[in-house]
C-alpha positions in Angstrom: -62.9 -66.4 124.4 -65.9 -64.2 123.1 -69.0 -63.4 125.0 -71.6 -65.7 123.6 -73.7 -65.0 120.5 -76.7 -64.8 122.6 -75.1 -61.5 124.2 -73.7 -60.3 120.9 -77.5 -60.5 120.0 -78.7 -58.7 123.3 -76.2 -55.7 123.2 -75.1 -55.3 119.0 -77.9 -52.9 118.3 -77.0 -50.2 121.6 -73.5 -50.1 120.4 -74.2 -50.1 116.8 -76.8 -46.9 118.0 -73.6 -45.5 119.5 -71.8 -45.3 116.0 -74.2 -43.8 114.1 -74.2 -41.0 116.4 -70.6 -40.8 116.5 -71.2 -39.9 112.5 -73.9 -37.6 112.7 -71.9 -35.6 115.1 -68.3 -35.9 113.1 -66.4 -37.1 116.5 -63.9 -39.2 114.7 -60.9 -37.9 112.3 -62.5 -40.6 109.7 -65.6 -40.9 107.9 -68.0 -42.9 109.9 -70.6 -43.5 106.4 -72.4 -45.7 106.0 -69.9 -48.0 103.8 -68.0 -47.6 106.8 -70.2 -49.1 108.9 -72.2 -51.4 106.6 -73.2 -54.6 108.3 -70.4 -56.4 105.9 -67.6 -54.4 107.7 -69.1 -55.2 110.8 -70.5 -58.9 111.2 -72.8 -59.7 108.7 -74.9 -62.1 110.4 -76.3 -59.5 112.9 -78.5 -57.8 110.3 -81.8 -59.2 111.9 -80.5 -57.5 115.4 -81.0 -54.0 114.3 -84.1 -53.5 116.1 -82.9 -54.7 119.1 -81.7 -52.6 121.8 -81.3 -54.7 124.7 -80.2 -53.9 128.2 -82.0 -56.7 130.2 -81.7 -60.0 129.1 -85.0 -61.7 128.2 -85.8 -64.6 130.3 -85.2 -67.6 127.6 -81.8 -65.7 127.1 -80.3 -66.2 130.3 -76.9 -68.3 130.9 -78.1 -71.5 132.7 -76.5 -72.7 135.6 -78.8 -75.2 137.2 -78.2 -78.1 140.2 -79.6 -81.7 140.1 -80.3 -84.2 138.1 -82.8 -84.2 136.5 -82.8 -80.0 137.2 -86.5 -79.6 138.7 -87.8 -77.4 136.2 -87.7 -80.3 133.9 -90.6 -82.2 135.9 -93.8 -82.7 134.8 -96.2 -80.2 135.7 -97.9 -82.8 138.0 -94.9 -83.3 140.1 -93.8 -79.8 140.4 -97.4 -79.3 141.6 -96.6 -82.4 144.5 -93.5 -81.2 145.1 -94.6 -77.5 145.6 -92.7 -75.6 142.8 -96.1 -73.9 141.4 -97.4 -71.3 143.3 -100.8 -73.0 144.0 -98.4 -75.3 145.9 -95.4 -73.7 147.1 -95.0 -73.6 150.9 -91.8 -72.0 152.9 -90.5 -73.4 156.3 -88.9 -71.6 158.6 -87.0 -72.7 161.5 -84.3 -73.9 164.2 -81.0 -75.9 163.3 -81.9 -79.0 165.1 -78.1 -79.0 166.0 -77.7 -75.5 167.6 -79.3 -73.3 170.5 -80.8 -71.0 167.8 -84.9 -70.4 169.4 -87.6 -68.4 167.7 -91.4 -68.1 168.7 -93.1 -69.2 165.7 -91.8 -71.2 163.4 -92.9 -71.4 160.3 -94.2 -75.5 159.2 -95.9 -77.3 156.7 -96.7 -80.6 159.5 -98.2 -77.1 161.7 -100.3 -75.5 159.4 -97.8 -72.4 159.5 -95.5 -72.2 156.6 -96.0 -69.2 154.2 -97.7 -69.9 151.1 -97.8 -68.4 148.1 -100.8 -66.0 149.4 -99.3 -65.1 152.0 -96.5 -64.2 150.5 -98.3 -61.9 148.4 -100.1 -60.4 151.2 -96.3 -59.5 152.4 -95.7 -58.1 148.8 -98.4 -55.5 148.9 -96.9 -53.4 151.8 -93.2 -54.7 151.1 -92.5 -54.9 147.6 -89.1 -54.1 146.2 -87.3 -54.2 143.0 -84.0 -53.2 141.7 -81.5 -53.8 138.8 -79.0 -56.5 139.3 -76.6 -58.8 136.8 -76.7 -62.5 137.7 -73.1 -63.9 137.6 -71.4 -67.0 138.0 -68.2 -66.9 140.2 -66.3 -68.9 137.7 -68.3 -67.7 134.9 -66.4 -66.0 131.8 -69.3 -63.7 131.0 -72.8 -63.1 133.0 -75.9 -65.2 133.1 -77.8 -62.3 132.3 -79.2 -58.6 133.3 -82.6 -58.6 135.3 -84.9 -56.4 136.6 -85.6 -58.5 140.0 -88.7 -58.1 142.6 -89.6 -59.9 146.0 -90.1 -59.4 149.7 -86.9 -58.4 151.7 -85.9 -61.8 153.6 -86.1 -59.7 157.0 -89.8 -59.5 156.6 -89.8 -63.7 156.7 -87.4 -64.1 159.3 -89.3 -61.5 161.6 -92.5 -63.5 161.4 -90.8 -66.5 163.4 -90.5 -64.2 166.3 -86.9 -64.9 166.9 -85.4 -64.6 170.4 -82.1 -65.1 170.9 -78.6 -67.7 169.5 -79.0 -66.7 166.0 -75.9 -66.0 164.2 -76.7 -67.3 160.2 -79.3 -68.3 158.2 -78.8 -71.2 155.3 -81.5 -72.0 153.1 -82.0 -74.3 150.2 -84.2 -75.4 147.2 -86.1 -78.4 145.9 -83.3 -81.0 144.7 -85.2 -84.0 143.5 -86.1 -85.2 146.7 -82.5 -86.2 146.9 -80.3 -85.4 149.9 -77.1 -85.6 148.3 -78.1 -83.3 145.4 -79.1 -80.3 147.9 -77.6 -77.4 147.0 -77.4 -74.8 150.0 -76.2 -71.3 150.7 -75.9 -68.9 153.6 -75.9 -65.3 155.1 -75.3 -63.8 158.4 -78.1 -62.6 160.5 -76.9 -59.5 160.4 -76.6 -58.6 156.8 -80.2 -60.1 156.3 -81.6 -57.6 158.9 -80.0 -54.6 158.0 -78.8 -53.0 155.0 -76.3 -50.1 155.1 -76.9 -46.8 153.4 -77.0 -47.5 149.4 -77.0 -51.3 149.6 -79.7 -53.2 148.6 -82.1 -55.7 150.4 -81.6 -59.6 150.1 -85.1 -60.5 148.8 -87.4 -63.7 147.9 -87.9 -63.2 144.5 -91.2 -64.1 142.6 -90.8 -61.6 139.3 -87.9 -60.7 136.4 -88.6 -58.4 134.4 -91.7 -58.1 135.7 -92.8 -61.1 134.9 -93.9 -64.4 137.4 -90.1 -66.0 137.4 -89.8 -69.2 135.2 -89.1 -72.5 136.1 -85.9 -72.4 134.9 -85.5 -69.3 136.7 -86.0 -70.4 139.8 -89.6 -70.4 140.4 -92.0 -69.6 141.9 -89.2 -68.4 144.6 -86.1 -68.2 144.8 -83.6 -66.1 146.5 -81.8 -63.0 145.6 -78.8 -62.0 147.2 -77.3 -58.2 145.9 -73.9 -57.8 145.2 -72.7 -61.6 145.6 -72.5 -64.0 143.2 -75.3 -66.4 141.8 -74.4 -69.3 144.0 -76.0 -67.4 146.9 -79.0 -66.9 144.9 -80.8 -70.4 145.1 -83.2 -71.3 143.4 -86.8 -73.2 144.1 -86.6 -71.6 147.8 -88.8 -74.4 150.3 -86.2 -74.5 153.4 -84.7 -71.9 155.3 -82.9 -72.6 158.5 -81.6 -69.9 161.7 -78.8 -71.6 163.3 -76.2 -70.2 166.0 -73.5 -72.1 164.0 -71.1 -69.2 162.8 -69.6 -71.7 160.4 -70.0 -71.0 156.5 -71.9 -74.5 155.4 -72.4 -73.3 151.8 -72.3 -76.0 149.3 -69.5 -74.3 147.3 -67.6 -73.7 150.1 -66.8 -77.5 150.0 -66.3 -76.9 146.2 -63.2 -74.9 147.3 -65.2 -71.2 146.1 -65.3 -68.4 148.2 -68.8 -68.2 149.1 -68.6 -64.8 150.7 -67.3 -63.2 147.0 -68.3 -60.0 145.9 -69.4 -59.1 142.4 -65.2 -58.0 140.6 -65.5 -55.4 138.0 -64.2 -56.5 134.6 -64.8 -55.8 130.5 -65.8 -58.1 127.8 -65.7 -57.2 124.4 -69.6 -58.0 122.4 -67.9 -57.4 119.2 -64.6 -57.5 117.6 -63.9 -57.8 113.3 -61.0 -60.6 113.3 -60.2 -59.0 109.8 -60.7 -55.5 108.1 -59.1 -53.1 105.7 -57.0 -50.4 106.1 -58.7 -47.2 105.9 -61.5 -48.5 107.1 -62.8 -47.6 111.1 -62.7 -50.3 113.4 -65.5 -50.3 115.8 -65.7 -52.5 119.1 -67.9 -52.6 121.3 -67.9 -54.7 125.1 -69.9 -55.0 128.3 -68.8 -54.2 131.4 -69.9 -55.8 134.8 -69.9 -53.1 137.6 -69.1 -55.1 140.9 -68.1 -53.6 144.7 -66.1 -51.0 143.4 -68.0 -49.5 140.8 -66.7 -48.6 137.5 -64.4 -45.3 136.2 -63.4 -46.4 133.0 -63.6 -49.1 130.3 -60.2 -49.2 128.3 -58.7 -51.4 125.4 -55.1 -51.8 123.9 -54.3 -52.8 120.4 -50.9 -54.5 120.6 -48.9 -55.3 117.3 -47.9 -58.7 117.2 -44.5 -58.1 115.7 -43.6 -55.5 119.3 -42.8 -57.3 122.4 -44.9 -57.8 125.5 -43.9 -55.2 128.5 -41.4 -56.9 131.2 -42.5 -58.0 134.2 -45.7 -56.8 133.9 -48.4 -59.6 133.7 -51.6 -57.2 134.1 -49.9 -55.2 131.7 -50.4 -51.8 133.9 -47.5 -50.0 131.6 -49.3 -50.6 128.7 -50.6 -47.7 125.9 -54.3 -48.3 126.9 -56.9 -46.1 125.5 -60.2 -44.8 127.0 -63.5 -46.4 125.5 -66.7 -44.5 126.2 -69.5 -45.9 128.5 -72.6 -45.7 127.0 -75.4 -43.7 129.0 -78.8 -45.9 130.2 -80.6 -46.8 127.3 -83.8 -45.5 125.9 -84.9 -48.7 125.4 -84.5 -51.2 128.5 -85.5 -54.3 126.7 -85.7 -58.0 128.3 -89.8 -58.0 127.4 -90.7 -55.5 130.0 -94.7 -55.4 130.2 -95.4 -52.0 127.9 -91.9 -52.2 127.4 -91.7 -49.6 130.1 -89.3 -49.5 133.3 -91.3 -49.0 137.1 -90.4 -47.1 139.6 -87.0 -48.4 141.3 -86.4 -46.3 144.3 -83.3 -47.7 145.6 -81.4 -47.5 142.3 -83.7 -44.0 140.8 -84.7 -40.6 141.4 -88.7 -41.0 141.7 -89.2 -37.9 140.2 -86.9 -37.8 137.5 -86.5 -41.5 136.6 -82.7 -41.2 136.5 -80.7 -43.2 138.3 -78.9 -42.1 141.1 -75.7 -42.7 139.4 -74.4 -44.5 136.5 -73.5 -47.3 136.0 -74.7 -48.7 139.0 -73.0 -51.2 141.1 -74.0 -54.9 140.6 -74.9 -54.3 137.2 -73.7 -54.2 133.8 -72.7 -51.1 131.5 -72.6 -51.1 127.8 -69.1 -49.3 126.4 -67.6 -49.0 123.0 -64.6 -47.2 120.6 -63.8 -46.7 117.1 -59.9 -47.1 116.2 -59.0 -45.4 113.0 -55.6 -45.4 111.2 -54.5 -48.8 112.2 -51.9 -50.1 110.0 -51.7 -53.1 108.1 -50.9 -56.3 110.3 -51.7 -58.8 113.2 -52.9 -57.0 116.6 -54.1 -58.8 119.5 -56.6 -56.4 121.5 -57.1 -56.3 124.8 -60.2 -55.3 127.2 -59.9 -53.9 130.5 -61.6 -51.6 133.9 -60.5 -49.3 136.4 -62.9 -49.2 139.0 -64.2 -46.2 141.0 -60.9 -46.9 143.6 -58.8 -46.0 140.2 -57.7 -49.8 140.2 -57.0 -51.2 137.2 -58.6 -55.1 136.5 -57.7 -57.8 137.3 -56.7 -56.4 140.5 -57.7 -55.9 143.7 -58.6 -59.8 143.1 -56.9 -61.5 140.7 -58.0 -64.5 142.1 -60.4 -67.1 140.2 -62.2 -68.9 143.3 -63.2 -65.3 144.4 -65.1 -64.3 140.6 -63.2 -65.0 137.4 -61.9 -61.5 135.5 -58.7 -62.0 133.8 -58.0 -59.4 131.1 -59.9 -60.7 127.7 -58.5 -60.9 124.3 -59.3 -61.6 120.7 -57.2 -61.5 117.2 -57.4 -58.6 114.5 -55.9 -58.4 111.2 -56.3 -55.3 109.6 -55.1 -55.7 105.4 -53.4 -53.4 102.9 
């Protein structure tokens, strides 16, 4: 299946940038004109998306994945106030598993008068702010929720303020579910990786902004959390609970859904755009996202197969197969997603503070935009194929072909190309 038309619309104008250049500069042994690459040949209902040059994903453009029922962003504005999902309102608990040995000094309680508020939170954000790049995915997801541009406090800074002493081995945490038990929907990390994050990694974080805006409703808000590198399941929304327990057990909600909680982010391609039918003669551009996971990203590759030539034998990931190199596109000009003054801050972890390049690209845990042109491609029915090899040189769907661990079988579509 095809990436949705929402991320056709976010990413068509980068690639179609892409092209243009490829004709100005002659790179391809056909004429890239522009009859060549008229919207027609292309998909004619993307005419309107020329102006766009989208990297993040805008907030209303985000893939949905919400718990409960009704989801809590769909109260009335009086009961999210009651309920403590404005900021006015919100309040964050901190404290022991009633079940386990865990102790801290201060825990952190609405009934005491000592849960942080949204003030207080804030307070914590002027000396502790932190913001990086970071693609929201669903582990059984075919393409991502979105791109974001995500800022909080590190979760460290929280769990410090309880003055913890000693039997802590994981935190779980959960969101606002309708006041209903059974609908909770909780995640967990260890102590460890919450405290300290090793050279290059990024900090798990309660996150208030996206794209530098307050975070929506539907996002999540006014807080949820933001876990780097894992999948979104970790990243719960409508944060109110957060518990330190000496239970070493996984008690994630999805871990009962028979996911691997404890996933990260797989590297795989996506096509954006594919024609299903074009002429002979004529170029035939495509154009794909890429999500960068654990293991980075080397190359983005495709393979046109003829339908009327046999599959390779025993071969399921089709590793012998004549794949081709695409090019990854650099970091846009334009970074999109309704940035105030449409301008990018600083992002230390993830960019040189005096340049403003990043430290590498693409960077891990994010997206990358790639694209080709195929020329001389002779009349008849081709199925074409998307791939990665990761920075390891480990072509997808491997190391983890698995689903419950991240979806990222190889993608294809149908082309006909016509005398």
């Amino acid at each position: 299946m095809r990436i949705s038309e929402r991320f056709i619309q976010q990413h068509y104008a980068v690639t179609r940038r892409f092209f243009l250049q490829l004709s100005a500069a002659g790179l391809t042994g056909a004429s890239l004109s522009s009859t060549a690459f008229s919207e027609s040949a292309l998909i004619p209902t993307l005419d309107e998306l020329k102006s766009k040059l989208e990297y993040l994903t805008k907030d209303e453009d985000f893939i949905n994945y919400g718990r409960g029922n009704p989801p809590p962003y769909k109260a009335p504005l009086e009961k999210r106030r009651a309920v403590g999902l404005i900021p006015e309102t919100w309040r964050l608990e901190v404290f022991t598993d009633p079940e386990s040995d865990a102790q801290i000094e201060n825990p952190l309680l609405i009934e005491k008068g000592t849960a942080l508020d949204w003030q207080g939170l804030m307070t914590l954000a002027e000396k502790h702010t932190v913001r990086y790049l970071h693609v929201m995915s669903c582990t059984n997801g075919h393409a991502p929720c979105g791109m974001g541009l995500w800022e909080g406090v590190p979760l460290r800074e929280i769990i410090w303020m309880t003055r913890p002493t000693k039997n802590i081995r994981r935190v779980f945490y959960y969101g606002y579910h309708n006041d209903d038990p059974k609908q909770r929907f909780q995640s967990s990390l260890s102590l460890g990786r919450v405290l300290e994050d090793p050279p290059g990694e990024l900090p798990v974080i309660l996150c208030y902004k996206l794209n530098g805006r307050w975070l929506s409703p539907i996002r999540g808000g006014p807080v949820r959390m933001l876990v780097p590198g894992l999948y979104g399941n970790k990243s719960v929304k409508w944060l109110q609970r957060i518990v330190l327990t000496n239970n070493y057990k996984i008690n994630d909600t999805y871990a009962l859904w028979n996911n691997d909680t404890e996933s990260h982010l797989k590297t795989w391609a996506r096509f954006i755009y594919t024609p299903e039918t074009i002429k002979a003669g004529q170029v035939i551009p495509i154009t794909g996202l890429a999500q960068v996971g654990m293991s980075g990203l080397k190359k983005a590759q495709y393979w046109l197969h003829p339908h009327d030539q046999p599959l390779p034998d025993n071969d399921p990931y089709f590793t012998t197969a004549d794949w081709k190199d695409a090019e990854i596109l650099p970091p846009p000009d334009h970074w999109g997603g309704d940035l105030p003054e449409d301008r990018l801050p600083s992002i230390p972890h993830q960019f040189d503070s005096e340049t403003g390049a990043p430290h590498q690209w693409p960077l891990r845990d994010t997206t990358a935009h790639w694209a080709a042109a195929l020329t001389n491609i002779k009349p008849g029915r081709y199925t074409l194929r998307c791939r990665t090899i990761d920075a390891n040189g480990v072509a997808q769907p491997m190391p983890r072909p698995y689903n419950k661990s991240g979806y990222n079988a190889i993608q294809k579509t149908e082309l006909t190309v016509e005398a």
